[in-house]
Every structure is written in structure tokens, then in C-alpha cells.
C-alpha positions, 0 to 999 in steps of 0.5 A, spaced: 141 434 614 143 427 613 138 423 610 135 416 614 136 410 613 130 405 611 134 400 613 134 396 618 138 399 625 145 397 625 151 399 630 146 394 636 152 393 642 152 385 643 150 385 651 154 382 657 149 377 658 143 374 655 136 377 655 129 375 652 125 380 647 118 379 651 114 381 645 115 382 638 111 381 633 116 377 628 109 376 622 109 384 621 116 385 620 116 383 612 109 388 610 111 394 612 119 394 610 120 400 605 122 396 597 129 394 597 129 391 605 130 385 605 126 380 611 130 375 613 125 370 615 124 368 622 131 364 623 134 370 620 131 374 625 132 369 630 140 369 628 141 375 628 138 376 636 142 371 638 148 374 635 146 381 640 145 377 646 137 377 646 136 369 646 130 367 645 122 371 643 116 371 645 110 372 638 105 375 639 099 373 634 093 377 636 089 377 631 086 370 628 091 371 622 097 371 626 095 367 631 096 360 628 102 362 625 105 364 631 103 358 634 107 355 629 113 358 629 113 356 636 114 350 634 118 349 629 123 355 632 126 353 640 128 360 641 120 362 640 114 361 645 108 364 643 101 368 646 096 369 643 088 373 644 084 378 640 088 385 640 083 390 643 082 392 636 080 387 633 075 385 638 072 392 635 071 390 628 069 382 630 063 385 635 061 389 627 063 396 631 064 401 625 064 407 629 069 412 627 075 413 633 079 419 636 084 416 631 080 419 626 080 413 622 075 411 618 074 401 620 077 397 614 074 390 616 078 384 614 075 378 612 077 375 618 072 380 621 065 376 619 067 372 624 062 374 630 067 376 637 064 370 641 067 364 635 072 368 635 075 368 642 072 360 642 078 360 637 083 363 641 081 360 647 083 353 643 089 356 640 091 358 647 092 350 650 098 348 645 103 347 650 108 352 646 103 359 647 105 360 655 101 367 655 094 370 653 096 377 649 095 382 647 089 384 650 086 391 653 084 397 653 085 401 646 081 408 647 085 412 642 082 407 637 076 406 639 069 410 641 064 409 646 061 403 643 069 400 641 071 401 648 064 397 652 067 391 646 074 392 648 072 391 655 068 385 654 073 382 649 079 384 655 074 380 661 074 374 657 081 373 656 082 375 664 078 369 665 081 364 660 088 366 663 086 364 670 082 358 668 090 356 664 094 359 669 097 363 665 100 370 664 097 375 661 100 380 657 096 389 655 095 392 650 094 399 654 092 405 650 090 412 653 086 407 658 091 407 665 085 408 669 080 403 666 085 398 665 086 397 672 079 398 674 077 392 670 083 388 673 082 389 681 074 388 679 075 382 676 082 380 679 088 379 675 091 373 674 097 371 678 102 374 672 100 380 670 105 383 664 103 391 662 106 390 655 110 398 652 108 400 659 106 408 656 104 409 664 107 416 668 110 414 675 103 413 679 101 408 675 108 405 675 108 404 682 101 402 683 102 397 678 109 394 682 104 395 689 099 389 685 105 385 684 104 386 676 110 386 671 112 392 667 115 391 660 118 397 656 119 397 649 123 402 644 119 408 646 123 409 653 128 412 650 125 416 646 127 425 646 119 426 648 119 420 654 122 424 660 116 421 664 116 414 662 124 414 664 121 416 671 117 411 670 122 406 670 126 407 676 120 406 679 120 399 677 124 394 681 128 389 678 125 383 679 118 386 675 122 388 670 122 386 663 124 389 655 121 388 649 121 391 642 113 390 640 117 390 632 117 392 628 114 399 630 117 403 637 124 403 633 129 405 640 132 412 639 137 414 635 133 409 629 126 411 631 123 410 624 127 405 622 124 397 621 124 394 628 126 387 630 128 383 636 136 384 635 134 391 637 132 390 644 138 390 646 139 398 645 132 399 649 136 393 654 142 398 655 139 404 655 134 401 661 141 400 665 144 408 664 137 411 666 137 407 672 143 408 674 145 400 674 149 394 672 148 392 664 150 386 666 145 385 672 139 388 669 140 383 662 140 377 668 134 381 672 130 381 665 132 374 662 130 371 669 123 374 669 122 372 663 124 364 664 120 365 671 114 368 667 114 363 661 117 358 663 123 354 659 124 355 652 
């Protein structure tokens, strides 16, 4: 059996139009690379999109380490916009929750985490104003990764971002785990803001069609394309193109036939094209579709 590769995916189609990775995570990629893949850095990452077709990012800094950076990035890269909040999880162990999850995972706070939640949010909601961060996420339920006590955190952690996206007017993107029915609770109780993202939709197809019924926006990541995801595609014909959006969420859910590999914004345009053949579409109709709803939602780069 052939062996696979560490490297980064190579063979990635440039598309027939261009297209903007909703959500990456362009910080992490260098930590977890096996030793001997190099990282290009941010332009080099950016270049290499670009070269593909996938013009533009949005970085998602979700946690108080990787927020600033992205804001930064953000302003010193035009292709790049940013969001930023508190990943579900990291409202966990700011709120001093140490309880053991279904993931079977034992909490390993960072130094960031002696931070209380609510100075934390505070934090967040500042970074948010800067006029180059055009959506609050990743926020949202997480119940694989947290218990009884995690989950009542991240629901609190999930009801402030709600709100500090209405007061600014701005998307929000979510983190959904294991969590389909509490998450759309929490936002028809609260009620969503006017763009509402489902970032790596892991729905079936009710949840899909619920979700398009409330006008909210369905962004698929690499996992779409996945052996296991049959009902995930079924999903996906659910979602009209005009509440259609593409991401890689890298440098994890690395499309099929390179899952396992580094992932990197480049690659969207694989998960971009395999959208197009499960719908049964036009490749070049569905990168206009996806890159126009990205510019509606974010407004220009």
C-alpha cells in the first residue's frame, strides 16, 4: 500500500472563477506541520490560493492568542479579512471549568486561560470594532468537547457573541458540534442576527432545511467530500446557492483524496469543485455564487 504523503496536497485544479475561503485558520497551519513541511507564511499561503482561484480569506482568530494576530493579518494583507471571539472551548477553561468530556480528554489550560470569561469577552468585543474584523466567530455549541458544566459556559459564551454581533451589525460565524438542536434553540430564543454563518455545517438534511427556512448561511469545509459523508451531501443539495458558502477551516478537514494531509486555503478550490459535481451544477456558476455571498456578507476586501 502506497504510503501518504505529509505534505501538503498537491494536484489542486485552478477554478474558472474566483472564490473566497470563508474560514481558515492560517496561525495554526505552521504547529502541526510533520518536520520537514515547510510553511510558507502568510503571503505564501496567500500566493498560492490565489494561484488556485481562491482570491481572498477570512482569519479566524478564536481565541485571545490568535486574535490580535489575525486582526493583524488583516491589515497588513489586503486578501484578508478577520473574525474574531472565544471558540466554544475556550469559554470552557477561561469560566475554570476542568471537568473531563465526552472526548475523553483530560483540560490543559493555557496561560491565557487565567483570564476570567467575562474580561475575556471584553477583550474580544474590542478587537471586534477594528474595521478590517467583519464577523464575530467562531462561537457555538461544542458538546463533544464539554460536560454538563462546559456546555451551560458555552452557551453563555455563545448568548454574548449573539448579542455583540447584533449591537455591530455584524455576521456571526458557528462552531457546531454535536449540538444541531441546542444551537438553533439558543438563536430562535435570542434571535440571530441578520447573517447568521453555520461554519463546517456537520447537519443532516432537516437541520439544512431548517436552517435555509431562517435565511441563515451554510458553509462547507473538506469534510463534504469525505467517504463517510453521504448525508452531508444530502445536505448540501438542500442549500440554495444564494446561502452557499466554501471554507477549509485549515489546517484540519483536508478534502478527500488528501484527508490527513496539511490543509491550507489553496485546497478549497477541491472542496469548491466537488460541491459543483454533488449538486449536479455549473463549476463556474457555483465559484460566482460562493464569491458573491462572501462579498454581500463581508463586504469588500
Amino acid at each position: 500500500m502506497a504510503r501518504r504523503s505529509r505534505d501538503f496536497p498537491e494536484g489542486i485544479e485552478a477554478l474558472p472563477a474566483p472564490v473566497v475561503d470563508n474560514h481558515t485558520h492560517l496561525e495554526s497551519i505552521a504547529p502541526v506541520l510533520p518536520d520537514g513541511v515547510a510553511d510558507p507564511g502568510t503571503a505564501g499561503h496567500l500566493a498560492k490560493a490565489a494561484g488556485v482561484g481562491v482570491r481572498a480569506i477570512v482569519q479566524i482568530g478564536c481565541d485571545l492568542d490568535s486574535a490580535p494576530v489575525s486582526v493583524t493579518m488583516a491589515t497588513e494583507h489586503p486578501q484578508v479579512l478577520a473574525g474574531v471571539a472565544l471558540h466554544p472551548n475556550e469559554a470552557v477553561l477561561h469560566a475554570g471549568v476542568r471537568e473531563v468530556a465526552p472526548d475523553g480528554l483530560e483540560p490543559h489550560p493555557a496561560p491565557r486561560h487565567q483570564v476570567h470569561l467575562d474580561e475575556a469577552i471584553a477583550q474580544v468585543a474590542e478587537l471586534v470594532r477594528h474595521p478590517r474584523v467583519r464577523t464575530v466567530g467562531e462561537t457555538g455549541l461544542d458538546h463533544f468537547r464539554a460536560g454538563p458544566a462546559g456546555r451551560a459556559v458555552q452557551r453563555e459564551s455563545f448568548r454574548a457573541h449573539i448579542a455583540l454581533a447584533k449591537e455591530l451589525g455584524l455576521p456571526l460565524q458557528i462552531h457546531d458540534r454535536e449540538a444541531h438542536q441546542e444551537v438553533l434553540e439558543v438563536l430562535a430564543a435570542d434571535g440571530a442576527p441578520e447573517v447568521t454563518v453555520l461554519h463546517c455545517f456537520s447537519g443532516d438534511v432537516e437541520m439544512a432545511r431548517e436552517c435555509v427556512r431562517r435565511g441563515y448561511y451554510l458553509s462547507f469545509a473538506g469534510t463534504v467530500t469525505f467517504r463517510n459523508a453521504a448525508e452531508l451531501r444530502r445536505a448540501a443539495l438542500e442549500v440554495p446557492l444564494s446561502q452557499l458558502l466554501v471554507e477549509t477551516d485549515a489546517p484540519y478537514l483536508t478534502p478527500h483524496p488528501w484527508r490527513g494531509q496539511p490543509n491550507a486555503p489553496y485546497v478549497a478550490a477541491a472542496t469548491v469543485r466537488a460541491l459543483a459535481e454533488t449538486r449536479g451544477e455549473d463549476l463556474s456558476t457555483v465559484c460566482s455564487a460562493v464569491d458573491g455571498n462572501a462579498e454581500r456578507l463581508y463586504g469588500p476586501w
